[in-house]
C-alpha positions, 0 to 999 in steps of 0.5 A: 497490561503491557507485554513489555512491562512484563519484559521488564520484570523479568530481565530485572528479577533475571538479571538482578540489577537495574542497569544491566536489565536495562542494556538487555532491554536497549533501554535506558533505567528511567524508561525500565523503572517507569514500566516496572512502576506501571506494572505494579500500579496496574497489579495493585503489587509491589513485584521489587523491595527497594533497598539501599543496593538496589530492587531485590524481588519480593515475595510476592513478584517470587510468585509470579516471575514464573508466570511472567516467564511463562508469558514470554515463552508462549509469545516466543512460541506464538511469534515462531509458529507465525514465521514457520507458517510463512515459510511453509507458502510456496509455490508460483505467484503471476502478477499483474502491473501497472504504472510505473514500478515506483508509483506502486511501490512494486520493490518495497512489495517484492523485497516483503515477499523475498524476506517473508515468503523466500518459497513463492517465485514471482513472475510479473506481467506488465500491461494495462489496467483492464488487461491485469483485471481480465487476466486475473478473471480468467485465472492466467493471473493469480492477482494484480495492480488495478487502477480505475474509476471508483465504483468500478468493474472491481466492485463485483462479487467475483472479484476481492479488491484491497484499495490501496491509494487514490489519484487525481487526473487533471485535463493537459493542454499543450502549450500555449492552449490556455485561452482555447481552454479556460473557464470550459467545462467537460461539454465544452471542452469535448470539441476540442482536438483529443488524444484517446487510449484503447479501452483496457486504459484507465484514462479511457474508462474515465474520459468515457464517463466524463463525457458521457455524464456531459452528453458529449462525445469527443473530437479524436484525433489520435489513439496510443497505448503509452503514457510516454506516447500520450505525452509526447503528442500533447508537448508536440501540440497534437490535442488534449489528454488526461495525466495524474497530478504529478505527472500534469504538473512535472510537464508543465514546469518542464515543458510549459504544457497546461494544467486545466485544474478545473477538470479533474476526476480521480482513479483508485489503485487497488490490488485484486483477485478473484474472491474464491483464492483469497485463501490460496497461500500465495496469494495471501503472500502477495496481499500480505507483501502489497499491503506491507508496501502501502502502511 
C-alpha cells in the first residue's frame, strides 16, 4: 500500500471533488485517479461510487476514511517527533578537512547542518589526512575528512569510518619528460627525480606502498606540504609526483605536463571518528550533513 494513495483518498473523500483534490495534492486528475484506482485494487474495495457528477464516497470508504486519516496524522506526528529531535542536538562540533572545500563537498555538508541541526556550531580545522585522523584519535577532533589507500589506518577498530568516494592518482611528468618515462614501470621509474610530501600526506602513504611492493626506493629531490607547491615544481621541470585524475589532466592540457597513465593507484575519501562517539548527537549530525552532501 502506498501512502500516498492514502493521501489521496482522503483529499478526495475531504474535498469532494476530483479536480479540486487534485490541486490540493499538486497533481494532475488522471495521476489521482490512478492512485485511487490502485488503492481499491490493492484492497479489494471500492472506496468511491462513480456518478454522473462525480466520486461520492461509498459506504464502505465511509468506514475507513477515519482510519486513513488516522494514518496521516500518526505520519504528521512521526515526521514532527524526527524534526524536534533535530533540534534538540547541540552543542560544539570540530572538524577536520581535507582537499579542497568543493572536492569534498564541504558547502552542501554545512548548509545540511546549518537547516537541520541550527544548534551545533562548527569549527573547521584545515590540515593533512594523517593530521585530521591523529586529531581525531586523540579527541581534539570530534570527526573529519580522511583520504587514504584503501585497507587503510582508518580500518581498525577504534575508528568508525563512512567512505564516501574514491579517487584515482596517476604519476605527472613535467613537460617534455615523455620519453624518460614510458613503457616504465614503478621499479623503473623509482630512479627518476621525485617530489616527495611529509608522512601526514596521502600522496606519501601511497607512494610508499608502491615502491615499497617494487622493492625500490626512490630518488628525492624535494619534499612539500602543498599540492599547489608540488605542482609548481613538476611544471618547472624539477621531478615527478602523484596528482588526482582531474587535477593530472587539468595540468597537462594547460601546461603540456605528462600524464603516465600507466601508473596509477587510488585513494578512498571517507568521514570518521572514533567508534565510541558514534552515538555523540553532533557527531551524529555531521555523518547525517556528510552523508546528505554525497547521496
Amino acid at each position: 500500500m502506498d501512502l500516498q494513495h492514502i493521501r489521496a483518498f482522503v483529499a478526495i473523500a475531504r474535498e469532494g471533488n476530483l479536480t479540486r483534490a487534485a490541486q490540493c495534492l499538486h497533481l494532475t486528475q488522471p495521476a489521482v485517479s490512478l492512485q485511487i484506482k490502485g488503492l481499491e485494487e490493492s484492497l479489494k474495495v471500492a472506496l468511491f461510487d462513480r456518478t454522473s457528477r462525480g466520486l461520492k464516497i461509498s459506504a464502505s470508504g465511509a468506514v475507513l476514511l477515519p482510519l486513513a486519516e488516522k494514518i496521516l496524522a500518526s505520519i504528521g506526528e512521526f515526521e514532527g517527533r524526527a524534526g524536534h529531535m533535530q533540534s534538540d542536538v547541540s552543542g560544539r562540533l570540530t572538524m577536520g578537512t581535507v582537499l579542497t572545500p568543493e572536492t569534498i563537498r564541504l558547502g552542501q555538508a554545512l548548509q545540511h547542518l546549518v537547516e537541520r541541526y541550527p544548534r551545533v556550531q562548527t569549527v573547521l580545522r584545515h590540515g593533512m589526512s594523517g593530521w585530521v585522523l591523529s586529531q581525531v584519535r586523540s579527541g581534539a577532533l570530534d570527526a573529519g575528512y580522511y583520504l587514504g589507500p584503501r585497507n587503510d589506518e582508518v580500518d581498525a577498530d577504534d575508528i568508525l569510518a563512512l567512505r564516501l568516494t574514491s579517487f584515482t592518482y596517476y604519476v605527472m611528468a613535467p613537460k617534455g619528460w615523455r620519453d624518460r618515462v614510458k613503457g616504465k614501470g614503478w621499479a623503473e621509474i623509482a630512479a627518476l627525480p621525485w617530489i616527495w610530501t611529509p608522512p601526514h600526506s596521502t600522496h606519501h602513504r601511497m607512494l610508499v606502498r608502491k615502491f615499497s611492493q617494487a622493492g625500490v626506493k626512490p630518488h628525492i629531490v624535494a619534499q612539500v606540504d602543498l599540492e599547489a607547491s608540488m605542482l609548481g615544481l613538476v611544471k618547472s621541470g624539477v621531478g615527478l609526483t602523484l596528482a588526482r585524475d582531474s587535477v593530472a589532466l587539468k595540468t597537462a592540457q594547460t601546461e603540456g605536463t605528462v600524464v603516465v597513465r600507466k601508473l596509477t593507484t587510488s585513494a578512498d575519501l571517507s568521514f570518521i571518528t572514533q567508534a565510541h562517539r558514534a552515538e555523540d548527537g553532533p557527531v551524529m549530525a555531521a555523518f547525517a550533513a556528510v552523508r546528505s552532501a554525497f547521496a
